[in-house]
N, C-alpha and C positions, 0 to 999 in steps of 0.2 A: 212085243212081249216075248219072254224067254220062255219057252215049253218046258225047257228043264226049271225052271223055277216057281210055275202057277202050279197054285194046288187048288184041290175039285172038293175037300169032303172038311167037313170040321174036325174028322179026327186026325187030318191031315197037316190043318192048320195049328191045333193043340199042340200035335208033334211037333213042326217047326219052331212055334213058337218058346217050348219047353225046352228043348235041345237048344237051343243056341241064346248066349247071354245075350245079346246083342242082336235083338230079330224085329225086322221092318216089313210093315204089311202093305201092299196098295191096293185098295180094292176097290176096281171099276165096274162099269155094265157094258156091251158090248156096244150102244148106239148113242154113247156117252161122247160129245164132243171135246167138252171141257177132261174128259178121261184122259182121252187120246192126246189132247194137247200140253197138258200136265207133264203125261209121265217121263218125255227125254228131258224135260228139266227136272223131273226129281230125282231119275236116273243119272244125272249131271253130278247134284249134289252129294247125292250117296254114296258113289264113286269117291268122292273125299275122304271116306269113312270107311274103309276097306276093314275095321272089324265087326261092322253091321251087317248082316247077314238078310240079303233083302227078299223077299216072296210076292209073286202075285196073286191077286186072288178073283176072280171074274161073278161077279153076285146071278148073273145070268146060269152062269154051270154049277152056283151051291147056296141055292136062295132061301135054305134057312142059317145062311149065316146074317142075314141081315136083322132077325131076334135074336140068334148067339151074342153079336158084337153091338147089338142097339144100334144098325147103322139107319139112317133116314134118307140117307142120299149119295152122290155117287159123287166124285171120288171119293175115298177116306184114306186119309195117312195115318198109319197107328205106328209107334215104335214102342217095343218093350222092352225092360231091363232087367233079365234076369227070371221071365212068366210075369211083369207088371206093366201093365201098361201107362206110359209115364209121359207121351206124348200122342196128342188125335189134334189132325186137321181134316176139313171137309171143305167139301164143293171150288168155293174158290180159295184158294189157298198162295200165298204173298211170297213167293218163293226165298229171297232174303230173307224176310222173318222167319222163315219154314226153318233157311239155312244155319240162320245164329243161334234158334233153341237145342237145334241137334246139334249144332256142335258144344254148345253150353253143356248138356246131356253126355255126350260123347267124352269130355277132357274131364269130365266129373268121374265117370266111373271107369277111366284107365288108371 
């Protein structure tokens, strides 16, 4: 994970999230397998998408965002359009499928 890129507080995440049209969240836990094994493939894909703006988020270092954002489990993929969130994947997540709604998402609001 990138230090320059994880954020620790929810006013942190609002901020990302509202600043940039195009803002992608992942939020893992720290002893999360399935986390750790995720993220270079969704890291892979987002890469493709060089106007998404991506952030991490670690539920262990800001564990009321897990009622801010209704999360129930670990990972979650959120992407937002604009402060909407317009796509959530959780736990196991199909990485092709992951790939064709974001890009579906992505060619729609360029």
């Amino acid at each position: 994970m990138n230090a320059k890129n994880e954020l620790f507080s929810i006013e942190e995440i609002e901020h990302f999230v509202n600043n940039h049209y195009l803002a992608f969240l992942y939020i893992s836990k720290t002893h999360c397998s399935v986390c750790h094994a995720l993220l270079p493939k969704v890291q892979k894909v987002m890469a493709e998408f060089p106007k998404i703006q991506m952030a991490f988020v670690n539920v262990d270092n800001v564990p009321n965002i897990a009622g801010h954002l209704s999360i129930l489990t670990a990972p979650v993929l959120i992407l937002y359009v604009d402060g909407k969130e317009v796509l959530r994947e959780a736990r196991f997540v199909h990485v092709e499928q992951f790939k064709k709604k974001v890009e579906k998402i992505y060619f729609l609001m360029e």
